[in-house]
Kinemage of the C-alpha trace (Angstrom):
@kinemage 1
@onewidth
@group {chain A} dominant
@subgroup {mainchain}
@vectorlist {calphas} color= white
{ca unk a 1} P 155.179 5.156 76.214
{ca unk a 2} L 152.844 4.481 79.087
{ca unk a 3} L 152.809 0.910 79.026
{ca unk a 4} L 156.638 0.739 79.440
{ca unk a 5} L 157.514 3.962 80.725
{ca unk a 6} L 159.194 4.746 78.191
{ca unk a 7} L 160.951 8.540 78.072
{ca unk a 8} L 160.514 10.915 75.122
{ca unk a 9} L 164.645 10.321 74.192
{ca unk a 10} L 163.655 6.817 74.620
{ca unk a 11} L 160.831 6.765 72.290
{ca unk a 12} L 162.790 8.829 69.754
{ca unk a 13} L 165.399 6.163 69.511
{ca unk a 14} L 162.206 3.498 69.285
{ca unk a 15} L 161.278 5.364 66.226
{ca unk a 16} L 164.321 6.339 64.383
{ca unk a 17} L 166.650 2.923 65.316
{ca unk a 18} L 164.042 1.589 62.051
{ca unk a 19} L 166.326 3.926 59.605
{ca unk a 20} L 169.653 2.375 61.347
{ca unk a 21} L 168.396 -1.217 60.860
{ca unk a 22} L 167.280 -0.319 57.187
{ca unk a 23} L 170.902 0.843 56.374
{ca unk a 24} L 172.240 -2.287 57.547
{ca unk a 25} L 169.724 -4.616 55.440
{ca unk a 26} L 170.466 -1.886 52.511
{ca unk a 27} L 174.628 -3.193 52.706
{ca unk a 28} L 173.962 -6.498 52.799
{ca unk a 29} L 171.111 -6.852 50.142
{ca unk a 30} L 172.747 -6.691 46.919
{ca unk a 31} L 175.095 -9.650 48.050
{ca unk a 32} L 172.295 -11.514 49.231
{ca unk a 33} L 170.280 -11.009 46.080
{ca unk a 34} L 173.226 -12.411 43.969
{ca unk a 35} L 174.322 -15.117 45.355
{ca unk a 36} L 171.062 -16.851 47.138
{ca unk a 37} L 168.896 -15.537 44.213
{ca unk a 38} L 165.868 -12.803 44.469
{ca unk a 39} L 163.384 -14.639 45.521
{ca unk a 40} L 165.316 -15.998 48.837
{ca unk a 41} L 166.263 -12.467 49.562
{ca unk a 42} L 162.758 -11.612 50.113
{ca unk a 43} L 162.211 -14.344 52.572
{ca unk a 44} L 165.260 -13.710 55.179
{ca unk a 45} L 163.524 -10.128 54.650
{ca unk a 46} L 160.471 -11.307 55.572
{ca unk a 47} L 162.319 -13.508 58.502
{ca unk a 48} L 163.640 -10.437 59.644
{ca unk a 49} L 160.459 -8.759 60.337
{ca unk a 50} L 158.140 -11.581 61.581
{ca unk a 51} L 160.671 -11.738 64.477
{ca unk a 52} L 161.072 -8.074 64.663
{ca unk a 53} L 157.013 -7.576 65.022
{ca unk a 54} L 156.964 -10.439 67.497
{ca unk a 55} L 160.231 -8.707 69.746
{ca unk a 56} L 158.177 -5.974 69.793
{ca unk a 57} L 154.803 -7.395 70.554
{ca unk a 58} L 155.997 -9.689 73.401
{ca unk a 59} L 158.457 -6.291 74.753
{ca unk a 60} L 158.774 -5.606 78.357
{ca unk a 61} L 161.509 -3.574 78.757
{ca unk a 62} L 162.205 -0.935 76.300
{ca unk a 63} L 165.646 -2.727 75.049
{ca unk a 64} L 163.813 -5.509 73.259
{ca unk a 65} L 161.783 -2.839 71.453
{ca unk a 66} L 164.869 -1.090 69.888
{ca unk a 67} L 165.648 -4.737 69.056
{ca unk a 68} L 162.161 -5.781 67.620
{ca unk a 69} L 162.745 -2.177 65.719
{ca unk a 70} L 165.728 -2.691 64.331
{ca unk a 71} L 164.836 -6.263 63.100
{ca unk a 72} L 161.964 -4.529 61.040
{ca unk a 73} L 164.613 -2.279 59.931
{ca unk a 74} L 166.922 -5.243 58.455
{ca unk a 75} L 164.032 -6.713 56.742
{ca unk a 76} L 162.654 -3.139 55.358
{ca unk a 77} L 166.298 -2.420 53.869
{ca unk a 78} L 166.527 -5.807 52.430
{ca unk a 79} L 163.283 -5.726 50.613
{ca unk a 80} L 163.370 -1.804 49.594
{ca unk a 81} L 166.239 -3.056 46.907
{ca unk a 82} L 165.554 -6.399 46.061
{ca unk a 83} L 161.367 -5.775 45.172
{ca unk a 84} L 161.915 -3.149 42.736
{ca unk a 85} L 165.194 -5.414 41.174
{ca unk a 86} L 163.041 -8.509 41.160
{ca unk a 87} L 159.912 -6.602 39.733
{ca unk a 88} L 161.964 -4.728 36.720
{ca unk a 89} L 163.760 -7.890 36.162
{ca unk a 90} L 160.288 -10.343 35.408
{ca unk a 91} L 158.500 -7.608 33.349
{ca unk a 92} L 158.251 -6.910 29.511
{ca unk a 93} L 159.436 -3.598 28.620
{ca unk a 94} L 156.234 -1.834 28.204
{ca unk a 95} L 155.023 -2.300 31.971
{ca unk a 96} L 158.078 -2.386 33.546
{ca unk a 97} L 157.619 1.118 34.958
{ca unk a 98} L 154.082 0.454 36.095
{ca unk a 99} L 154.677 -3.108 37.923
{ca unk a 100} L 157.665 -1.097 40.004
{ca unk a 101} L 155.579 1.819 40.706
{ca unk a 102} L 153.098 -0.614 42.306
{ca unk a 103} L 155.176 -1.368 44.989
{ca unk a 104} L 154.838 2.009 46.258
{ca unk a 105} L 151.408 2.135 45.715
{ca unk a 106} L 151.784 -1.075 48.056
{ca unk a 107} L 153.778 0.402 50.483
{ca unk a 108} L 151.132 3.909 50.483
{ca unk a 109} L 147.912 1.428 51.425
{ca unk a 110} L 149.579 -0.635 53.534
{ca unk a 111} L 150.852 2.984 55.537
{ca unk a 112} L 147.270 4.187 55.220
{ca unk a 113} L 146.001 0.912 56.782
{ca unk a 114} L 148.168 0.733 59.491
{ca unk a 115} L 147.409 4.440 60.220
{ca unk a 116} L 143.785 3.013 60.194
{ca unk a 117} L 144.506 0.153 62.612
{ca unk a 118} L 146.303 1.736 64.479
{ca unk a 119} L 143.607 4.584 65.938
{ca unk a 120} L 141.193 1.415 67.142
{ca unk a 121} L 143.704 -1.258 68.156
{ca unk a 122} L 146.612 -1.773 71.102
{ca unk a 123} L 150.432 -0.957 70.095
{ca unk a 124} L 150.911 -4.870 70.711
{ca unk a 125} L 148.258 -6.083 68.508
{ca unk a 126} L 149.042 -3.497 65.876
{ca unk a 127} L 152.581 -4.977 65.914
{ca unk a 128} L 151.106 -8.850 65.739
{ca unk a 129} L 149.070 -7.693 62.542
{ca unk a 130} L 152.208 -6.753 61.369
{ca unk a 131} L 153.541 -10.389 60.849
{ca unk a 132} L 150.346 -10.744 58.567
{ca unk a 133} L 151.662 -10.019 55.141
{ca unk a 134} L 155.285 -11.171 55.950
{ca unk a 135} L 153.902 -14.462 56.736
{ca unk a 136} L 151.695 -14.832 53.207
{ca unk a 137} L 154.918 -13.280 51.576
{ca unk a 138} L 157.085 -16.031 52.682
{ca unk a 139} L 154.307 -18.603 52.149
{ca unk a 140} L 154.297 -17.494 48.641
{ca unk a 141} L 157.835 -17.554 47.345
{ca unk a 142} L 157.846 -21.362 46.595
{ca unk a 143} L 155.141 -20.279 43.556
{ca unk a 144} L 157.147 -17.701 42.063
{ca unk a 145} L 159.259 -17.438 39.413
{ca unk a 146} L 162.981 -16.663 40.009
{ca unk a 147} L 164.097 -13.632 38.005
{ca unk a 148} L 165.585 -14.946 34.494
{ca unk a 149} L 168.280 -12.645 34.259
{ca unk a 150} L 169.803 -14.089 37.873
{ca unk a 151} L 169.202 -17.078 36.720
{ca unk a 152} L 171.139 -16.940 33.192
{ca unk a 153} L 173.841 -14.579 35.386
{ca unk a 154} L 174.458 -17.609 37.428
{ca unk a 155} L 174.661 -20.170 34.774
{ca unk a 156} L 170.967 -21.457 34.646
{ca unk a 157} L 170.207 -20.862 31.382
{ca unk a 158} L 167.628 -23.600 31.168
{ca unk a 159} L 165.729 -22.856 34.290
{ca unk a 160} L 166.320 -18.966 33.052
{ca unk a 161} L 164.224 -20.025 29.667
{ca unk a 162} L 161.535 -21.841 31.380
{ca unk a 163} L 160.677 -18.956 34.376
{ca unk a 164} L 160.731 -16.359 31.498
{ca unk a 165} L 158.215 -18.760 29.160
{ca unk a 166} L 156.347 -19.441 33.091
{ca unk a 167} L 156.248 -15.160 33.280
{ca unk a 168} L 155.169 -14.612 29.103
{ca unk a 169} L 152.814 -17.105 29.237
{ca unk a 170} L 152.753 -20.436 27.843
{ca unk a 171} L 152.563 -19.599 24.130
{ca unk a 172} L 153.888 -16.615 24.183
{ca unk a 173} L 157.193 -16.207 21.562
{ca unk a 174} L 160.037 -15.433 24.059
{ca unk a 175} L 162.809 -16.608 22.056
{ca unk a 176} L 164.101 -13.140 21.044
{ca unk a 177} L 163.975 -11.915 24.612
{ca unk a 178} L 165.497 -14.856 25.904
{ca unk a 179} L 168.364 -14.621 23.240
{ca unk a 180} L 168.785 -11.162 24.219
{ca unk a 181} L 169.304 -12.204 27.860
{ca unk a 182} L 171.504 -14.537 27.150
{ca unk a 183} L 173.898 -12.834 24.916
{ca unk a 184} L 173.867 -9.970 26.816
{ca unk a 185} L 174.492 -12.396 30.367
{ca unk a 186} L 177.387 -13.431 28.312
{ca unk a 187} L 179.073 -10.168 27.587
{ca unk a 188} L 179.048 -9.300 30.752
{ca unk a 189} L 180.388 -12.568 32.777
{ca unk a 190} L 183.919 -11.490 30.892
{ca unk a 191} L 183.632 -8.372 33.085
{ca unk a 192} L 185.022 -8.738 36.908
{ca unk a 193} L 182.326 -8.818 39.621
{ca unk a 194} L 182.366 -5.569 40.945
{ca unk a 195} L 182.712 -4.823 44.684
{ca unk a 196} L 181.170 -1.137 46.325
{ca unk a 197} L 184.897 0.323 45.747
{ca unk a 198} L 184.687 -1.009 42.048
{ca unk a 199} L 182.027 1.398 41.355
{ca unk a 200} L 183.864 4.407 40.982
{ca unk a 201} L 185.217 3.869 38.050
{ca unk a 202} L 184.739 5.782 35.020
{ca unk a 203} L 182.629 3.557 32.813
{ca unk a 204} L 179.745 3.313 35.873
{ca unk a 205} L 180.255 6.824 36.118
{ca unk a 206} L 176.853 7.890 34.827
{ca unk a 207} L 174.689 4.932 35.841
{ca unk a 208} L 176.036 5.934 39.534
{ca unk a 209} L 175.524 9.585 38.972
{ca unk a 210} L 172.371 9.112 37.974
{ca unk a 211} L 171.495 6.696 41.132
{ca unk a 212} L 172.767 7.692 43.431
{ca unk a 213} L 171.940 11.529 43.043
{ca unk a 214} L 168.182 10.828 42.370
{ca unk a 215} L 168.369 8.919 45.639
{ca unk a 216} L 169.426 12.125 47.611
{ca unk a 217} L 167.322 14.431 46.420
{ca unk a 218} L 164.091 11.914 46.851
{ca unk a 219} L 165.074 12.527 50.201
{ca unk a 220} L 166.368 16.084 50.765
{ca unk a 221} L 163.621 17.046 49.440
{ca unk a 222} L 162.240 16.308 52.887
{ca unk a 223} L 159.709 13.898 52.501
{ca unk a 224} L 160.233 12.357 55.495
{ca unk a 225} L 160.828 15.266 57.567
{ca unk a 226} L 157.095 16.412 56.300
{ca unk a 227} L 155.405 12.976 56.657
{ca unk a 228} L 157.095 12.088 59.852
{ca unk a 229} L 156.033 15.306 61.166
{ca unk a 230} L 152.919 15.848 59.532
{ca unk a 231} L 151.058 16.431 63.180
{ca unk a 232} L 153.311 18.923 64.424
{ca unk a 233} L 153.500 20.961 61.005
{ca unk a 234} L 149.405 20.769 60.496
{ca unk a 235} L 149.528 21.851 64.662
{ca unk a 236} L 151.742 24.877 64.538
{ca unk a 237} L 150.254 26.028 61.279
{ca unk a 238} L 146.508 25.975 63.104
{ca unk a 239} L 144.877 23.064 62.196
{ca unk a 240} L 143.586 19.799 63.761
{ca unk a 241} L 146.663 16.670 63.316
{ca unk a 242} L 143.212 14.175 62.511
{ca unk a 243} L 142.261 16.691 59.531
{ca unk a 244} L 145.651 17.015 58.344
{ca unk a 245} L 146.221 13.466 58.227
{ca unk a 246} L 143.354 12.468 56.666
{ca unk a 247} L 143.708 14.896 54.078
{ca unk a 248} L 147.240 13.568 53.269
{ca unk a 249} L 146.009 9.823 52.934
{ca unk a 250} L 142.895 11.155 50.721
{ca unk a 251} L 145.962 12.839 48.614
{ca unk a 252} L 148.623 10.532 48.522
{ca unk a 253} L 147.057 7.015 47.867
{ca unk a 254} L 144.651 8.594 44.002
{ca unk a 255} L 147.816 10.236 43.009
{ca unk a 256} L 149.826 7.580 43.662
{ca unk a 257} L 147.718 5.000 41.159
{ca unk a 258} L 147.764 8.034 39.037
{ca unk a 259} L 151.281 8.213 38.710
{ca unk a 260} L 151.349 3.923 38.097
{ca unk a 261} L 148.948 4.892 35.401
{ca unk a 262} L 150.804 7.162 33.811
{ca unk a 263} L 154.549 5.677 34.354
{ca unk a 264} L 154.779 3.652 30.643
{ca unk a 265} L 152.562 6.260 28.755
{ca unk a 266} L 154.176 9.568 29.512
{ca unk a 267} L 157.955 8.300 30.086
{ca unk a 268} L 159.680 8.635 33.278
{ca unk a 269} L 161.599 12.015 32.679
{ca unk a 270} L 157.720 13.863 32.505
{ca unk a 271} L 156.923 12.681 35.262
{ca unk a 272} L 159.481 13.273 37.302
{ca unk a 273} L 160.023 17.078 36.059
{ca unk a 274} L 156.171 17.563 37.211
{ca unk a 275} L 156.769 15.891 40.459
{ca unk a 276} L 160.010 17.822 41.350
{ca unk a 277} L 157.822 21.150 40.294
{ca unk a 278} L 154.858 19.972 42.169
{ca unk a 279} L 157.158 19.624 45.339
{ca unk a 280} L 158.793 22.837 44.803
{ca unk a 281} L 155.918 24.800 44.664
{ca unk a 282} L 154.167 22.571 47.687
{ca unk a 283} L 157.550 23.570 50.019
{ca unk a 284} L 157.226 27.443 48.627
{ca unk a 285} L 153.601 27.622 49.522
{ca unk a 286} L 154.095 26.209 53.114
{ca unk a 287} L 157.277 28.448 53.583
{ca unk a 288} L 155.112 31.300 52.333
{ca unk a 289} L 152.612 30.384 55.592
{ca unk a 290} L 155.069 29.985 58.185
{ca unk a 291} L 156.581 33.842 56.934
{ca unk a 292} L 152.985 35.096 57.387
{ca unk a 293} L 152.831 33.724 60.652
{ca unk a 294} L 156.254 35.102 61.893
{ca unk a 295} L 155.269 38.599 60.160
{ca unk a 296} L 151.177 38.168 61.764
{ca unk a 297} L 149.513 39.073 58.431
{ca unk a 298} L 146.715 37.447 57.159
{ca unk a 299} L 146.166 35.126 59.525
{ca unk a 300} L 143.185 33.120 58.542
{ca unk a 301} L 144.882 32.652 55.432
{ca unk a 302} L 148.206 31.223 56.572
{ca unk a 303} L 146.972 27.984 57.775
{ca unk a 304} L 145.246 27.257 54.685
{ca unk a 305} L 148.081 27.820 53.101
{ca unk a 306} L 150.366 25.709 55.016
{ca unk a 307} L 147.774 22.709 54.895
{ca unk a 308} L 147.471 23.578 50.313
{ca unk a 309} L 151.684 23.448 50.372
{ca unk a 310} L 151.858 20.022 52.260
{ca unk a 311} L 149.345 18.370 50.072
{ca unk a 312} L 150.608 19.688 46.863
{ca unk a 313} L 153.925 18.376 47.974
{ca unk a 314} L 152.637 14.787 49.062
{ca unk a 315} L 150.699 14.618 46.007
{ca unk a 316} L 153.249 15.986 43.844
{ca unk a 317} L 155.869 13.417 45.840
{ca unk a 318} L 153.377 10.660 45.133
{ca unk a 319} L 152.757 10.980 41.532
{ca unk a 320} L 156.925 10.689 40.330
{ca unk a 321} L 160.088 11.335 43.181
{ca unk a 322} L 158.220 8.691 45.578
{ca unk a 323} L 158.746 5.680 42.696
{ca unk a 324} L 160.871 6.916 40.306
{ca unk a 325} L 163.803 6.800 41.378
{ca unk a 326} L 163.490 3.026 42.560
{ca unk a 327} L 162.386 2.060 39.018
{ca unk a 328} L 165.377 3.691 37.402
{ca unk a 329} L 167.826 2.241 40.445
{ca unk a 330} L 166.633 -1.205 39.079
{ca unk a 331} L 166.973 -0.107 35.339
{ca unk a 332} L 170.458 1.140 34.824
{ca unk a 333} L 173.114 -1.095 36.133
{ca unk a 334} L 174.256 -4.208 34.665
{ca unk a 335} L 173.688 -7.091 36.537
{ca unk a 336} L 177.423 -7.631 37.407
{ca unk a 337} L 177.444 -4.530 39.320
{ca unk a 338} L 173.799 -4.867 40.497
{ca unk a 339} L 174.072 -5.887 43.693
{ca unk a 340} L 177.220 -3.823 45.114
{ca unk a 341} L 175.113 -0.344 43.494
{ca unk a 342} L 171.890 -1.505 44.529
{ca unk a 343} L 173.417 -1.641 48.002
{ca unk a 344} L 175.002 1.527 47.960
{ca unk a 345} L 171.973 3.036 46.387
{ca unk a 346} L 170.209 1.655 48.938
{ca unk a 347} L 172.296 2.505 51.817
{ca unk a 348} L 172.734 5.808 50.156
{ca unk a 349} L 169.053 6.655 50.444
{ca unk a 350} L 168.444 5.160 54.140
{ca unk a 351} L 171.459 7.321 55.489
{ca unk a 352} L 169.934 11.017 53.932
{ca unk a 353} L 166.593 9.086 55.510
{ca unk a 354} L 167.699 9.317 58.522
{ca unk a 355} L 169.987 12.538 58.367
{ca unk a 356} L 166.582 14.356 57.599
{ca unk a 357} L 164.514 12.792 59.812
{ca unk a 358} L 167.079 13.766 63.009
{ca unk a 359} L 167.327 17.070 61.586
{ca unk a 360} L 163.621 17.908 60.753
{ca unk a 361} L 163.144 18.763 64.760
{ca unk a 362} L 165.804 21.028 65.188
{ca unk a 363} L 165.652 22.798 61.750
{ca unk a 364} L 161.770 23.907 62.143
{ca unk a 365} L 162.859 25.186 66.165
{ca unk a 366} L 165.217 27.167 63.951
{ca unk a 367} L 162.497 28.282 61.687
{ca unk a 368} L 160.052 26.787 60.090
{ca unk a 369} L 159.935 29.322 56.840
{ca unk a 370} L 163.750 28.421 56.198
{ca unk a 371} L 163.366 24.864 56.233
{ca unk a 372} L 160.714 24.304 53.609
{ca unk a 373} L 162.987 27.184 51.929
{ca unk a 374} L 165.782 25.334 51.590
{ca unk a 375} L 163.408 21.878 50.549
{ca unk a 376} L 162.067 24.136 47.735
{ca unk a 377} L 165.422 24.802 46.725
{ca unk a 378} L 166.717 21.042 46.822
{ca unk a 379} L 163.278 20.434 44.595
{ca unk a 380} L 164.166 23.295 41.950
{ca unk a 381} L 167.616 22.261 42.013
{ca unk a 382} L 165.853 18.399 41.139
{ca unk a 383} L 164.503 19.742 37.781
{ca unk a 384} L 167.435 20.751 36.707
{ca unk a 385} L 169.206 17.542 37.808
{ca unk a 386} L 166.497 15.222 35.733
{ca unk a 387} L 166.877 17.708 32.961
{ca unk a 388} L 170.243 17.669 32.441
{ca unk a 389} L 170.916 14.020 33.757
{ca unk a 390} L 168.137 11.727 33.950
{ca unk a 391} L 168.194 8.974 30.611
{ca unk a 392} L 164.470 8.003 29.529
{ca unk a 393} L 163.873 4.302 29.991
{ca unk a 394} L 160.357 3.824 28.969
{ca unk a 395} L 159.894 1.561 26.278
{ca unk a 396} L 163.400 -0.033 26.522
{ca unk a 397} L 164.624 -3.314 27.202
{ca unk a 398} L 167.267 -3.233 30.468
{ca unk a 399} L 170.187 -4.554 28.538
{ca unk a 400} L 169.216 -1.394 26.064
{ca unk a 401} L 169.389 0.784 28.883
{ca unk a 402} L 172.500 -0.799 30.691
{ca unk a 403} L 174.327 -0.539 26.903
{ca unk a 404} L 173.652 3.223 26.390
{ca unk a 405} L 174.791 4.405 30.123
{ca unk a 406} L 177.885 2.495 30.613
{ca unk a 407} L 181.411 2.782 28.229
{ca unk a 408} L 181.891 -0.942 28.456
{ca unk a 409} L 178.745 -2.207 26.686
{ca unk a 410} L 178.975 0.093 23.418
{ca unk a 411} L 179.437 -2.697 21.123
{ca unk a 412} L 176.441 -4.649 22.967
{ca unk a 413} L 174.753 -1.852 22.326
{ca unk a 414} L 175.585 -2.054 18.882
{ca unk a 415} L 174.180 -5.326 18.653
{ca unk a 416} L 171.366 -4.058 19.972
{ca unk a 417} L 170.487 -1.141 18.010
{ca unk a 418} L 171.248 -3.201 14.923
């Protein structure tokens, strides 16, 4: 801001343009995915952001930093649906949940680090760091594996055997796997590609349901209203922003590994009922502070309060609704609809993104007890959601998974079962 002179609407659009750019990788991910293949979807991701952080590190005037910004954006929204995809798609059954919670783990140091960074280097050198990883990302690709199951989708089959022997290991009996694959690849290449307005049709029904609502709640819940605003909450509730945040990092990154730990052990439906709890209470106890404050009573309490409820949510958040719902996104639908409802799913997710992060602001000037109110609602109204809704998918193979949610596949799931 005072390097470029920027205004405080200007730096507002600097920070939330990253949400509008994510929503526009999120539509046009899926389609990449399928027809160039996973692995080149993560490099014109990684594209994307090397000359986003660059726009931004060589800015002058602030319309190349919305640019730079909403370059990042693109490459965020491609890679936010194609990692988790890629990751569920190369893993055996029994650490699929665990590889895809990683990624979050991931994304929760790398935060931390740049947080780090950040408080002892300039904005521009903070943004040339940033082309780091993106550049050893894109270095890598040639190394990896392409994802069997694109490969077999798109007629591969050969190259889909040997990347799944590469992944296994090279003596490792893949032939029942691969036959599964295959067979299953099969049944579903009679089916019509589906486009974004092909979704809505009765046999997705579930699989989308199940999406697509997960997606919203992750964030109505308000995580990024809280984390966004994590200064101004720990501020008006009494306490220092530099203790708050460190206390959320000190949080968020152990119960985050814990939850990777636990994902194939305890099932994703556990997990995600204690999280949505967790979160519930967290939003309660931090409403419960902001009411004491408005009321003055027990004042020396209230702040301790407020800073308890935050961290209960964050760690709650961190341990299930922060990965969970990406690892069952990349579980449940069949890879002919994959990359139209990953898209949506995707877009789905950036758009509530954004619709809480513009509304945090004006909903805590309005109060600040009634907002986490209404979050703790939206959480309780999340265990009843995973409850009722939410299929268990530890343990089973994705074509198991796709065959049980959607009408089409019952007598693949037959096969299956048999």
């Amino acid at each position: 801001m005072d390097d470029l002179n920027l205004g405080v609407a200007e730096f507002s659009l600097f920070g939330s343009i990253l949400t509008i750019g994510a929503m526009i990788g999120a539509i046009g991910s899926g389609k990449i995915a399928d027809y160039a293949g996973r692995r080149v979807a993560m490099g014109f991701s990684e594209v994307f952001c090397i000359l986003g952080w660059l726009t931004i590190t060589f800015s002058k005037v602030a319309w190349s930093l919305y640019v730079g910004r909403l370059l990042v954006g693109c490459g965020i929204g491609l890679l936010s649906y194609v990692v988790p995809v890629y990751i569920a798609e190369i893993t055996p059954k029994n650490l699929r949940g665990g590889f895809t919670t990683v990624h979050q783990l991931m994304i929760c140091c790398g935060m931390s680090l740049t947080y780090l960074i950040g408080a002892f280097s300039n904005w521009r050198i903070l943004a040339l760091i940033g082309t780091i990883p993106c550049l050893l990302q894109l270095l890598s690709l040639p190394f990896i594996p392409d994802s069997p199951r694109w490969l077999a989708k798109v007629g591969r089959l050969k190259e889909s055997d040997s990347a799944l022997q590469r992944l296994r290991g090279e003596n490792a009996d893949m032939y029942q796997e691969a036959t599964e694959i295959r067979d299953y690849t099969e049944t579903l290449q009679r089916q019509k590609e589906a486009s974004i307005i092909g979704l809505f049709q009765l046999k997705y029904l579930k699989s989308l349901t199940v999406g697509v609502g997960l997606m919203i709640l992750q964030q109505f819940g308000g995580i990024n209203g809280i984390v966004f605003y994590a200064n101004s909450i720990f501020i008006s509730a009494g306490f220092s922003d530099s203790i708050g945040t460190i206390a959320m990092v000190a949080v968020k990154i152990p119960m985050t590994t814990l939850g990777v730990l636990l994902m194939d052990k305890s099932g994703r439906r556990p997990l995600l009922l204690v999280s949505a709890l967790g979160t519930c209470l967290g939003c309660f106890l931090a409403a419960l502070s902001f009411f004491m404050q408005d009321l003055h009573i027990l004042k020396g309490i209230s702040p301790i309060l407020a800073l308890v409820g935050v961290l209960v949510y964050v760690g709650s958040y961190s341990i299930g609704m922060g990965a969970i719902p990406w690892v069952i996104m990349s579980e449940i639908f069949p890879i002919n609809v994959k990359g139209s409802a990953g898209s949506f799913v995707t877009l789905i997710n950036w758009l509530c993104s954004w619709i809480v992060s513009y509304a945090f602001n004006f909903l805590m000037s309005w109060s600040s007890a009634g907002t986490f109110i209404i979050f703790s609602s939206i959480c309780g109204f999340t265990v009843l959601f995973v409850a009722k809704l939410v299929p268990e998918t530890k343990g089973r193979t994705l074509e198991e998974i796709q065959a049980s949610l959607n009408s089409y596949s019952t007598k693949t799931a037959v096969e299956f079962n048999a």
